[in-house]
BALUMGU-996923 format. One record per residue (C-alpha): residue in three letters; z, x, y. Coordinates in steps of 0.2 Angstrom, whole numbers, plus 5000, padded with zeros to 4 digits. Layout:
ala / Z / X / Y
...
END
This chain:
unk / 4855 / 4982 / 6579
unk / 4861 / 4967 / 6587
unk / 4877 / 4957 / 6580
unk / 4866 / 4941 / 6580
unk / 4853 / 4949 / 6568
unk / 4866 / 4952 / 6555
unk / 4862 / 4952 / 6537
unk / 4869 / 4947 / 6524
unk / 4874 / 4958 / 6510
unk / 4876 / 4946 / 6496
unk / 4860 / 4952 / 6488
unk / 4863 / 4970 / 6488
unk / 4861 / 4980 / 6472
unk / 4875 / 4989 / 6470
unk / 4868 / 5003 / 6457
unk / 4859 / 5007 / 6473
unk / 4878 / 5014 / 6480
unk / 4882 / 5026 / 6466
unk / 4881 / 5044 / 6463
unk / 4884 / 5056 / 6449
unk / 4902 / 5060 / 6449
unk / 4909 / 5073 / 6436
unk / 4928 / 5074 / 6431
unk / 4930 / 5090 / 6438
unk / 4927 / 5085 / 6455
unk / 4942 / 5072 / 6454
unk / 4957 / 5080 / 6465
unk / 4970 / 5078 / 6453
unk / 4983 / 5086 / 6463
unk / 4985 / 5087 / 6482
unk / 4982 / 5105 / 6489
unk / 4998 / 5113 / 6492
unk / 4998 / 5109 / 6510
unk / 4995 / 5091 / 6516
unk / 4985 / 5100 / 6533
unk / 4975 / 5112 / 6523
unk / 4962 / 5101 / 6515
unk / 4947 / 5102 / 6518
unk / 4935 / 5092 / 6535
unk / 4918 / 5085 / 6534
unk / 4912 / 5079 / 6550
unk / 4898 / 5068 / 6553
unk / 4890 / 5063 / 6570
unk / 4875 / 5059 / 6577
unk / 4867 / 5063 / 6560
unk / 4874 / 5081 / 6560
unk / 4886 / 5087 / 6546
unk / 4898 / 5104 / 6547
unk / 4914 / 5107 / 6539
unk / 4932 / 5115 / 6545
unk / 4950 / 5111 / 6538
unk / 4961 / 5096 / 6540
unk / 4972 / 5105 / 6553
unk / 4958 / 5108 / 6566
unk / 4955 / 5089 / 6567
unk / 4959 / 5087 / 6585
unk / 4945 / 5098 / 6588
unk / 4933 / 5087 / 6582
unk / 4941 / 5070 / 6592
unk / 4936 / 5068 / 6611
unk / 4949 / 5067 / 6620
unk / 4957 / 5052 / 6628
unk / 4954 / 5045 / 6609
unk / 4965 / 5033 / 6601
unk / 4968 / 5033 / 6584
unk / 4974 / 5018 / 6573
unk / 4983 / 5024 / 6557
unk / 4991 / 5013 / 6543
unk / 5010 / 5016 / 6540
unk / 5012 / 5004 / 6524
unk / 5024 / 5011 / 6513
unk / 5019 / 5015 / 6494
unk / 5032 / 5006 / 6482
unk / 5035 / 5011 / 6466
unk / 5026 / 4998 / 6457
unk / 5024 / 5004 / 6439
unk / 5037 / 4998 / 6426
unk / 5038 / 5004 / 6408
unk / 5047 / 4991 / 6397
unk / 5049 / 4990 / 6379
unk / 5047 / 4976 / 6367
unk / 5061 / 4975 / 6354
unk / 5049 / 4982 / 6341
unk / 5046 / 4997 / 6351
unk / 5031 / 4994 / 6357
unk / 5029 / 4998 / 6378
unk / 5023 / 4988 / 6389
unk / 5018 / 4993 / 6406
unk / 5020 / 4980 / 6422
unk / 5008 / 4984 / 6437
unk / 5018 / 4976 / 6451
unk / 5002 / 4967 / 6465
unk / 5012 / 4955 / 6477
unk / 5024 / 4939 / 6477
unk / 5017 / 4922 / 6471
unk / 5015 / 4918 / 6490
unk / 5002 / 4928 / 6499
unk / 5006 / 4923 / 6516
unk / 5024 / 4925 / 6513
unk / 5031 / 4940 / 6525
unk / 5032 / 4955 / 6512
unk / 5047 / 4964 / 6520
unk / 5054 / 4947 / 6516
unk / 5051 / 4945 / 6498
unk / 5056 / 4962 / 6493
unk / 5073 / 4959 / 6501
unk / 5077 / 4944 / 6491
unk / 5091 / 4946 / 6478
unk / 5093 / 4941 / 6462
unk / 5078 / 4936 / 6458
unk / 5058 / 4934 / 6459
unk / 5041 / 4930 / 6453
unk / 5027 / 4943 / 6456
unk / 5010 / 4942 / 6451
unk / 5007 / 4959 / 6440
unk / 4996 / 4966 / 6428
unk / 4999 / 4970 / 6412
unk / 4995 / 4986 / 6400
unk / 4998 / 4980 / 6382
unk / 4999 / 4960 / 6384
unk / 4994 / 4955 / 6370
unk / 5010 / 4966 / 6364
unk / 5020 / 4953 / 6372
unk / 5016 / 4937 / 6363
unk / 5033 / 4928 / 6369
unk / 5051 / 4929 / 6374
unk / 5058 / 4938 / 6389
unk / 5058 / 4957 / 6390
unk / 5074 / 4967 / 6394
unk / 5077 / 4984 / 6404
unk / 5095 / 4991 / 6407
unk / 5098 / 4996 / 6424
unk / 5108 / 5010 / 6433
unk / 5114 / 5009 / 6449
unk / 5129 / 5020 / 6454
unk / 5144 / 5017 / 6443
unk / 5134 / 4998 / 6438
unk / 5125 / 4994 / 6426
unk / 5114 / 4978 / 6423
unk / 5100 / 4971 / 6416
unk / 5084 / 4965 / 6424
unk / 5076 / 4952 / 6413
unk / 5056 / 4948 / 6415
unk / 5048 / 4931 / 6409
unk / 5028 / 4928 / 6409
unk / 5028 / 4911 / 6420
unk / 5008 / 4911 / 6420
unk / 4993 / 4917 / 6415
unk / 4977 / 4918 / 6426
unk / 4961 / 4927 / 6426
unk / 4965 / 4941 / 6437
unk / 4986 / 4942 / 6433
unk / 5001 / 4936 / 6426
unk / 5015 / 4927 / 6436
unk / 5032 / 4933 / 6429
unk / 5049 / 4930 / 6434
unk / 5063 / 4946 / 6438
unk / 5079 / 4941 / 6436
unk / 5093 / 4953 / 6439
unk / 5108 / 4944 / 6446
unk / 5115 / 4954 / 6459
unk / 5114 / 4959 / 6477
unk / 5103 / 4971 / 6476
unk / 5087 / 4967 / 6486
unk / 5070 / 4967 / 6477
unk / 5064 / 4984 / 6484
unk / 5080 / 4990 / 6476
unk / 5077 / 4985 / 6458
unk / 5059 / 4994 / 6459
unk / 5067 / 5010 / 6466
unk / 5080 / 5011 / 6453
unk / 5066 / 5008 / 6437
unk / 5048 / 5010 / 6444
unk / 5038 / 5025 / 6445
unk / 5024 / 5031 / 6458
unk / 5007 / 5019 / 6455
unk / 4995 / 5033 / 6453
unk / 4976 / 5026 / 6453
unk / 4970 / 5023 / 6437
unk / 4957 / 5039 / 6438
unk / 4971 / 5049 / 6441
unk / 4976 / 5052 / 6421
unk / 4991 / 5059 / 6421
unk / 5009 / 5053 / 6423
unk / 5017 / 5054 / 6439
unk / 5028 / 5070 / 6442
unk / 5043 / 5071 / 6454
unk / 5031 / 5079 / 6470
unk / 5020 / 5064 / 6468
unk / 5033 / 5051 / 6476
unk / 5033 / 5062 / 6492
unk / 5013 / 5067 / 6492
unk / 5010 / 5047 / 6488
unk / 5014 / 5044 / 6503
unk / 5010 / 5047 / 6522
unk / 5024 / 5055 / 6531
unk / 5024 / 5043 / 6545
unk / 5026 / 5028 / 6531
unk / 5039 / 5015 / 6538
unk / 5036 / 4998 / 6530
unk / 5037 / 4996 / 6510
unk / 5023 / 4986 / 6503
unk / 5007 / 4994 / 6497
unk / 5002 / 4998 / 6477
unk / 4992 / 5011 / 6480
unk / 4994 / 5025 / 6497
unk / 4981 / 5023 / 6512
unk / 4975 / 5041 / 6506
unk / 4966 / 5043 / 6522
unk / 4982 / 5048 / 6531
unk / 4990 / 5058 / 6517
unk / 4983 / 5074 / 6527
unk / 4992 / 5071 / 6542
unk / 5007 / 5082 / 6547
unk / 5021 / 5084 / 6563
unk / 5011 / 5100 / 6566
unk / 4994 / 5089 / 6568
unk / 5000 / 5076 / 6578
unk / 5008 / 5087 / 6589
unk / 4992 / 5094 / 6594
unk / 4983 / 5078 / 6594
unk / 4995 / 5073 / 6608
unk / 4993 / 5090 / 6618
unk / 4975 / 5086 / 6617
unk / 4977 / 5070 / 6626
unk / 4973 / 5060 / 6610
unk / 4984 / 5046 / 6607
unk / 4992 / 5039 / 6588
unk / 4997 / 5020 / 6585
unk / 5001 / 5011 / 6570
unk / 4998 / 4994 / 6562
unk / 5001 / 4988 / 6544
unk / 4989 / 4983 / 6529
unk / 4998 / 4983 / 6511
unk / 4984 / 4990 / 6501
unk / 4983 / 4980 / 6484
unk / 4977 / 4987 / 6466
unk / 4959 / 4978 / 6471
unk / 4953 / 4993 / 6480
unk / 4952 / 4999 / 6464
unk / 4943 / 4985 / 6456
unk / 4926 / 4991 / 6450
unk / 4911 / 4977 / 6454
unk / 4906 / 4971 / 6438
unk / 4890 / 4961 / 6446
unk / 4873 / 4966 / 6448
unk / 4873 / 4958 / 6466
unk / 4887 / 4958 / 6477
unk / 4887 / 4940 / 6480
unk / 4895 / 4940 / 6462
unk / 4909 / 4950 / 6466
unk / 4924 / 4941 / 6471
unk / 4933 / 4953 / 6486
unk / 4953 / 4955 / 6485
unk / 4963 / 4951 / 6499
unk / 4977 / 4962 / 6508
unk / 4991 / 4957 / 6517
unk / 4996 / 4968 / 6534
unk / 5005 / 4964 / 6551
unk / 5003 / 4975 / 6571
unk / 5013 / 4970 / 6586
unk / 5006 / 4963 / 6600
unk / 5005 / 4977 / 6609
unk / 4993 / 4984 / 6599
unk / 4979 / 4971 / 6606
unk / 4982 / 4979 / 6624
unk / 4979 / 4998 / 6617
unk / 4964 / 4992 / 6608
unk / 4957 / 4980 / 6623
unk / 4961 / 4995 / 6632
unk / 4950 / 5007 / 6622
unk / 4935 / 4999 / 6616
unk / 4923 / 5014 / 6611
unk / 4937 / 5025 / 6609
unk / 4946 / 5019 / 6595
unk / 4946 / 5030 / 6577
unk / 4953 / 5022 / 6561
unk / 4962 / 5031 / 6549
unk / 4956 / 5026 / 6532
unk / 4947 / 5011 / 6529
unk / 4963 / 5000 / 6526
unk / 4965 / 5000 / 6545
unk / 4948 / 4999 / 6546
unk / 4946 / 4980 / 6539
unk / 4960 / 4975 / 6549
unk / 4955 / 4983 / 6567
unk / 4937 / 4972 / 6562
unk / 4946 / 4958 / 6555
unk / 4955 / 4955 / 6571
unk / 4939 / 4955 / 6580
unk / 4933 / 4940 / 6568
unk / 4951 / 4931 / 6569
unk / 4948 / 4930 / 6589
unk / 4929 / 4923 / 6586
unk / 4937 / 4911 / 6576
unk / 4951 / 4905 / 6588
unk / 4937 / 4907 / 6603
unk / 4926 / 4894 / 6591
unk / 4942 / 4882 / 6587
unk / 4956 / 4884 / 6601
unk / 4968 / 4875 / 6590
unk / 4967 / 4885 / 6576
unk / 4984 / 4884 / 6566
unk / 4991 / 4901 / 6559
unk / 4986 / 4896 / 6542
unk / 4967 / 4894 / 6545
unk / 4966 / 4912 / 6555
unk / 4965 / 4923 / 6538
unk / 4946 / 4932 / 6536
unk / 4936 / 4927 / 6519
unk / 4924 / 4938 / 6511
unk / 4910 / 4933 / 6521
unk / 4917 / 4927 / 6535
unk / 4910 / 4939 / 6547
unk / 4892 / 4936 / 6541
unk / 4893 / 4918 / 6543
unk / 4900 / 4917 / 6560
unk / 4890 / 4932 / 6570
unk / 4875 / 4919 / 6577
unk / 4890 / 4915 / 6587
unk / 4897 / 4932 / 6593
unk / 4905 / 4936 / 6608
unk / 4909 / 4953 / 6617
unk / 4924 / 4962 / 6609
unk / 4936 / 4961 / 6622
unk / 4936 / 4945 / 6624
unk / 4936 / 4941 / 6607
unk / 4953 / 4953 / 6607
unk / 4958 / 4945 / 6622
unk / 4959 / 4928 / 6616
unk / 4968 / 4935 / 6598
unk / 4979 / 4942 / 6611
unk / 4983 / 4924 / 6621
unk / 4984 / 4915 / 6606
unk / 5000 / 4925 / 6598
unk / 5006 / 4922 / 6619
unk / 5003 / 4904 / 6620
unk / 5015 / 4905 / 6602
unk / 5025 / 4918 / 6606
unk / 5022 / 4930 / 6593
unk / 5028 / 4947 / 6595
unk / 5020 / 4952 / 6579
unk / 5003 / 4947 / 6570
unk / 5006 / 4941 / 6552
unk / 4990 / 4936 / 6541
unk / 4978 / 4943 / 6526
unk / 4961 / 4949 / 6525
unk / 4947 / 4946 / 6514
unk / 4934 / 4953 / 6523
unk / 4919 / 4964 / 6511
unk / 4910 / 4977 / 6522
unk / 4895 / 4981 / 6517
unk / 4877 / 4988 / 6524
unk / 4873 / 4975 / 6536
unk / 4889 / 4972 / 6543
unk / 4890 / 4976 / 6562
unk / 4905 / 4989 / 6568
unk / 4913 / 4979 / 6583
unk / 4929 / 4988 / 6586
unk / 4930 / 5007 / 6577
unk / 4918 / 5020 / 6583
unk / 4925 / 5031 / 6571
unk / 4932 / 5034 / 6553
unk / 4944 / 5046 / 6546
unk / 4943 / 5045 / 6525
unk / 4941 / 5051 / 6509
unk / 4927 / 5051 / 6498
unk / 4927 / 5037 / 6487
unk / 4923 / 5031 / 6468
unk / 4901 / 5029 / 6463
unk / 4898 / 5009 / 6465
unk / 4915 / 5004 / 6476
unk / 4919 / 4992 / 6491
unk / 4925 / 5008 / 6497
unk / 4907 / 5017 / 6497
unk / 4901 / 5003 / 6502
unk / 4911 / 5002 / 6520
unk / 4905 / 5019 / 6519
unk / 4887 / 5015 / 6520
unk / 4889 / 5001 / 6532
unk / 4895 / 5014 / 6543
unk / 4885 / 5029 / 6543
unk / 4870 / 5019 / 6534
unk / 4858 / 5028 / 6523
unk / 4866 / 5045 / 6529
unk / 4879 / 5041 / 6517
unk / 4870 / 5050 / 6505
unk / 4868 / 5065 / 6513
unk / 4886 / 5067 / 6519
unk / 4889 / 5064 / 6499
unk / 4879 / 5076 / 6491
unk / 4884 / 5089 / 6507
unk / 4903 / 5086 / 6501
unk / 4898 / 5088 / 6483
unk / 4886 / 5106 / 6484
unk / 4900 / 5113 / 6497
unk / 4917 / 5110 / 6483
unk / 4924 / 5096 / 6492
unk / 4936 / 5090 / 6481
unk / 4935 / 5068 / 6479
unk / 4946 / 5051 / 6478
unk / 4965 / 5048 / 6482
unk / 4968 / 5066 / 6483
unk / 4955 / 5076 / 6487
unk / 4948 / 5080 / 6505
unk / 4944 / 5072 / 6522
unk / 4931 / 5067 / 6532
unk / 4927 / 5061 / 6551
unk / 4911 / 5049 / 6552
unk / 4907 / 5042 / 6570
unk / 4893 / 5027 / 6572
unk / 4881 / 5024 / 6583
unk / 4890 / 5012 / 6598
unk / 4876 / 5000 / 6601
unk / 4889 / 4986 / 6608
unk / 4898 / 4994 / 6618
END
C-alpha cells in the first residue's frame, strides 16, 4: 500500500476488533521466570511457537531493537475520609503535560496532579489527610480537589518538606496494577511490574512488552550480533481506556509523554528496515517521530510546542510524505540547529488499520483486551491476520494481558 493512499480510520467499527475472552485466560500472575513465558511468532503469514528465552532465534541478525525503559511509580493511594470511608487516588500526570516529568516528581513540598478517583462522591469537600513515615519522621501529606473535569480531578499535595514528589509516592503508594488484574498488589508485584532495564520514573502502568526480558537474553541477543537501545514513553491509565463509541472517530485518543537522546535518530537513520519495537509504547513513539520530521520538513520553523502528534495527525498529512530517512534526518537537524541533546514532547497518535508502518518492521508484544487501541495497533500491523494469530494463541493456552505471554509480528516492508 502506498503511504499516499492512506485511509482513514475514523469510520472503523470497533465491534469488528473484538474477540471472546474468558477470565480464565487473564494472566493473573507472571510465570515464575520472567524468560520462560511463552513466544508466538508471526512472519510472512506463518504462525509457530517457542518460549521467550529463545527470541534471539527468531531476530535476524544485525537487528536493532528499541525497548521502553519508563520506570512504573507507585501511583495508587489509599486515603480515608474522617468517617472511615476510603478513597482511592489514581495518580496520571502533573497539571502540565509538556512539563519535563523527571522534573515534576522532584519538586518538594508540594503539587497538583491530575488523578482519578475511586469513591468521589465519598469526598464531597474538605481536604483529605494521610500520616507519613519516613525514617525517624513523621508528617502529614494533605490533598485538596482544585478541579473537576470530565476525564480527572486536579488536586493539590501538600507535604511540606524536602522530600521530592517521587519520594512521597514511594513512601504511601502501591503498585498500579491494571484494572483487569483484580486482586491487590502483593510485595513480588513491585519488582515483576517492572522491566529490569527500567531507569526513568514516570509511567502508570509497565510497558508489559519488555517484562520478559532478562541479563541472560540480552546477553545472547548481543552475541548474536543484535543490538538493544532505549527511548522513553510514560505510559498513562488511557491505554486502559475502553472505546465507548460505535465509530473510532468518537473516541478521543490519550496522550503520552516520552523523551530519546539524539543519538538515537542516527541508530534508527542507520537501520531503517531493521528496527524491532519492544511493545507498542515504543512503537507510537518510533512512528511518531517519523510524523514530527514531516511536520518540520512541511514548516521549517516549527516551534517545540507545535511538534507534538494528534490523533489523526498521521492520516491528515500522508498526501504529503516523504522517504523515512529524510524525514528522521530533518527530526535529527532540527534538535542540531537548537541544540538539543534530548528529544522532549507527547504523542497522540491512534494507530489503526489503515495506518502505514514507516519506521518498525517488527513488534514484540502482548496480547491485548477484545475492542482496544491496543488490538487495534495490532491489526494495523499484521492486518486481518490478526485474527488468526489470536485465536492460534487462544487454542494453544497462551496465557493474555499485562502478564501473560509474548509474541514477535514482522510486517510486510513495502517502503523500504
Amino acid at each position: 500500500m502506498d503511504i499516499k493512499h492512506i485511509q482513514h480510520p475514523g469510520q472503523l467499527a470497533i465491534k469488528d476488533f473484538t474477540y471472546d475472552l474468558p477470565e480464565s485466560r487473564i494472566a493473573y500472575f507472571p510465570v515464575e521466570k520472567r524468560d520462560e513465558s511463552k513466544l508466538l511468532i508471526y512472519k510472512n503469514g506463518t504462525i509457530c511457537e517457542t518460549v521467550f528465552n529463545k527470541i534471539v532465534t527468531q531476530i535476524p541478525a544485525q537487528s536493532l531493537l528499541v525497548l521502553n525503559n519508563t520506570s512504573v511509580v507507585p501511583a495508587r493511594l489509599h486515603v480515608a475520609l474522617p468517617s472511615g470511608k476510603i478513597i482511592e487516588i489514581f495518580c496520571l500526570g502533573p497539571e502540565n503535560e509538556l512539563v519535563d516529568i523527571q522534573s515534576a516528581f522532584a519538586r518538594t513540598k508540594s503539587i497538583r496532579w491530575k488523578c482519578l478517583l475511586g469513591g468521589a462522591r465519598k469526598w464531597k469537600q474538605g481536604k483529605l489527610i494521610k500520616q507519613l513515615q519516613a525514617s525517624d519522621e513523621e508528617f502529614s501529606l494533605t490533598i485538596e480537589k482544585i478541579e473537576s473535569h470530565r476525564t480527572h480531578f486536579l488536586l493539590e499535595f501538600v507535604w511540606g518538606n524536602e522530600y521530592s514528589f517521587a519520594e512521597i509516592l514511594a513512601l504511601c503508594g502501591e503498585t498500579p496494577l491494571p484494572p483487569y488484574i483484580k486482586r491487590e498488589p502483593v510485595a513480588t508485584d513491585q519488582t515483576r511490574y517492572q522491566t529490569v532495564y527500567n531507569k526513568l520514573k514516570g509511567s502508570v502502568a509497565a510497558p508489559t512488552a519488555g517484562l520478559h526480558f532478562t541479563e541472560d537474553v540480552f546477553q545472547s541477543l548481543h552475541a548474536h550480533k543484535v543490538s538493544t537501545t532505549f527511548l522513553t514513553l510514560h505510559v498513562g491509565a488511557g491505554t486502559f481506556m475502553p472505546v465507548k463509541t460505535e465509530h473510532m472517530t468518537g473516541h478521543v485518543m490519550h496522550t503520552e509523554n516520552f523523551e530519546l537522546p539524539a543519538a538515537l535518530l542516527d541508530e534508527l537513520i542507520d537501520n531503517i528496515g531493521h528496527i524491532i519495537a519492544v511493545g507498542t509504547t515504543t512503537l507510537r513513539v518510533l512512528e511518531s517521530l517519523y510524523w514530527m520530521g514531516l511536520k518540520i520538513y512541511l514548516k521549517p520553523g516549527m516551534e517545540w510546542e507545535q511538534l507534538p502528534i494528534k490523533q489523526w495527525e498521521a492520516y491528515e498529512l500522508a498526501s504529503k510524505a516523504i522517504p523515512v530517512k529524510d524525514s528522521l534526518n530533518v527530526l535529527r537537524t532540527w534538535m542540531q540547529l537548537r541544540n538539543l541533546k534530548t528529544l522532549h514532547s507527547n504523542t497522540q497518535i491512534l494507530i489503526a488499520p489503515g495506518f502505514m508502518f514507516q519506521v518498525a518492521s517488527g513488534l514484540v508484544t502482548n496480547f491485548h483486551q477484545p475492542g482496544s487501541t491496543l488490538l487495534l495497533l495490532v491489526a494495523a500491523f499484521v492486518g486481518d491476520q490478526w485474527r488468526d494469530i489470536y485465536t492460534y494463541a487462544m487454542k494453544n493456552n497462551f496465557r493474555f494481558l499485562s502478564y501473560g505471554d509474548s509474541s514477535l509480528l514482522f510486517r510486510k516492508m513495502e517502503n523500504v
